[in-house]
N, C-alpha and C positions, 0 to 999 in steps of 0.2 A: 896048058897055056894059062889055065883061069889061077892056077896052083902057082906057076910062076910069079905072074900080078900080085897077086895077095903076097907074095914073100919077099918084094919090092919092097911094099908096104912098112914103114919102121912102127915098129910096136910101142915107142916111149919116143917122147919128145921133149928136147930137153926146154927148160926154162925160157934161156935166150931164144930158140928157135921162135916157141910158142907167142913171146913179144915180138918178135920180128913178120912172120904170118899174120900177126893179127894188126898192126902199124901198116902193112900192105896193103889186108884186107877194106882198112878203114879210109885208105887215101881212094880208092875206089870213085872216081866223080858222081854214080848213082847214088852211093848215102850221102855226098854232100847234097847232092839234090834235093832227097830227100828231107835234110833237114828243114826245121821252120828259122825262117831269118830272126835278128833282132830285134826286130819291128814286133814280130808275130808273139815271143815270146815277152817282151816287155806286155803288150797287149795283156796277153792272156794272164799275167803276174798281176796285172793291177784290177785284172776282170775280178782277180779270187778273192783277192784282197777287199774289193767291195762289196762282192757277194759275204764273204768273213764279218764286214760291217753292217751290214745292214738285215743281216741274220742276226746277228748279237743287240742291236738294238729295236729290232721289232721285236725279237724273245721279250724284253725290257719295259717296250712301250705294251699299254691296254689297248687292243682291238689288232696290235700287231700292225702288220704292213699299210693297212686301212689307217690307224692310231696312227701311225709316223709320217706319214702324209697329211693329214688335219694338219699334224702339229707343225710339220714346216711349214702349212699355207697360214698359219696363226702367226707363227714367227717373224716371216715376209708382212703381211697387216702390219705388223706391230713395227718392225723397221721403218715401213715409209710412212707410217703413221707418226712415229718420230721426227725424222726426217721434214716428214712438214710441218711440224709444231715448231722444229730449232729453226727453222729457215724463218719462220714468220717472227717467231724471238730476235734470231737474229739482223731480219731486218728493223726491227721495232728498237734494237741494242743499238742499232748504224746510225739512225735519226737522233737517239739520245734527245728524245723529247726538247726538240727547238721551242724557242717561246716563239720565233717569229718565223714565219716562210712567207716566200713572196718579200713583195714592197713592202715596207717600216712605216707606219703613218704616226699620226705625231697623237700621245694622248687621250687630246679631245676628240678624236675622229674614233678610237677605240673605245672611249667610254660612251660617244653615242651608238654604234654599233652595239654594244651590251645593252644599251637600256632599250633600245628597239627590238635586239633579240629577248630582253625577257618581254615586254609589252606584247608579246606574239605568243608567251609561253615558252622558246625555246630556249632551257637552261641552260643547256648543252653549250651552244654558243655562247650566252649570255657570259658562261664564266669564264670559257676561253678568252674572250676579247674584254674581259676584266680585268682578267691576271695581265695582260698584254698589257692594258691601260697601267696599271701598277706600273710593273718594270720600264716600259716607256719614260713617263714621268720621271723615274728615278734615273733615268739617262740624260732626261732634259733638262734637269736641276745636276746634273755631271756627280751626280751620285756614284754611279755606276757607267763605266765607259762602252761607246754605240757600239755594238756588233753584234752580226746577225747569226753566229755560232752558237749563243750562248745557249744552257739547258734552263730548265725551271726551277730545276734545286741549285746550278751556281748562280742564278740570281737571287735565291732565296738567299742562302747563304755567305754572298758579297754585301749584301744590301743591308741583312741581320747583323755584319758587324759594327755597320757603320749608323744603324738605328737598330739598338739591341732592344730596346722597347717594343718593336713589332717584329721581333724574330720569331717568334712561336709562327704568328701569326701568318710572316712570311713562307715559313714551310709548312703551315697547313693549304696555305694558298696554291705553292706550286704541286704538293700532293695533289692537292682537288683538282690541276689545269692536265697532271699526267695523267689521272685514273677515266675522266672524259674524252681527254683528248688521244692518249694511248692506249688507254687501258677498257675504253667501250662501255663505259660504268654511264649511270644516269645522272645528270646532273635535280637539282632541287631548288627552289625558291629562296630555302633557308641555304643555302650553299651560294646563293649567288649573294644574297644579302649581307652574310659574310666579309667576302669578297670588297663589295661595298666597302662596307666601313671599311676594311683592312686597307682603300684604295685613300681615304678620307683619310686617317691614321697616318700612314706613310707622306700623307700631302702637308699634314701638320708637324712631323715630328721632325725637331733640328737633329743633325747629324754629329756625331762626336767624332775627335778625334781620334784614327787608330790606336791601339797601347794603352788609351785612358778608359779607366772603368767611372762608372756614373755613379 
């Protein structure tokens, strides 16, 4: 019988057979089971791939695995470290150094405020509300037309064409109202007396007309 069996058995298979047995064999629903889904396989291709990176770059970095973690927590520092230097820039950018906030007073109410704030010592103010006193005045003689938008340097600047005499002077002025007032710098006795004249200067000097040079 066993003799029989075995000579059932084909000795050679041919090609096609051997593709068709084994096209059977794999439709079998236990190896699809078996296999790992999508999911699993995406997985693990991007597990390799990382583990690929971060082997080739600790090789690279000094201390290795240790080393490449310093250096992204260095990294991250240095990001938001940025990040809030631009944001403070930027707001500093958005203000565009106003010469006036709040309510507009007229002048003389800003030139006493200056002399009261140096009488105390603070220069700081003193020159803020000097430079004020300036550009004011040049509004109230319709030098330079009222609005509360304006910067430091375009008042330097409108005002310098129309009294070129005190144009130097005018953007030293508005320099020195941004770098205290924006810029956190210390203001000085001799800075504010500057200022002074520069305010005395502009109170005397007649305006030309656009186009005409002096």
């Amino acid at each position: 019988m066993v003799i029989s069996f075995l000579a059932d058995v084909p000795v050679e298979i041919g090609r096609d057979d051997a593709r068709r047995a084994a096209a059977a064999e794999l439709t079998d629903p236990g190896y699809r089971a078996a296999e790992p889904s999508l999911v699993s396989k995406g997985l693990r291709w991007i597990g390799e791939r990382l583990s690929e990176l971060l082997a080739a770059v600790s090789s690279s970095v000094p201390g290795g695995i240790f080393g490449l973690v310093v250096l992204v927590v260095v990294v991250i520092v240095l990001v938001v470290v940025i990040r809030l230097k631009a944001g403070k820039l930027g707001r500093a950018a958005r203000q565009e150094s106003l010469v006036f906030e709040g309510r507009v007073r007229s002048a003389d109410e800003y030139r006493k405020s200056a002399e009261a704030a140096a009488a105390r010592g603070d220069f700081d103010e003193a020159v803020r509300e000097r430079f004020r006193a300036v550009v004011r005045a040049l509004e109230q003689r319709a030098l330079l037309d009222a609005r509360s938008g304006r910067t430091a340097d375009e008042a330097a600047a409108d005002a310098g064409r129309l009294l070129p005499g005190c144009a130097d002077e005018l953007r030293h002025g508005a320099a020195a109202f941004d770098d205290v007032h924006y810029g956190g710098r210390t203001a000085s006795a001799e800075g504010y007396q500057r200022l002074v004249d520069l305010d005395a200067r502009c109170r005397a000097e007649r305006p030309v007309a656009l186009g005409v040079s002096r």
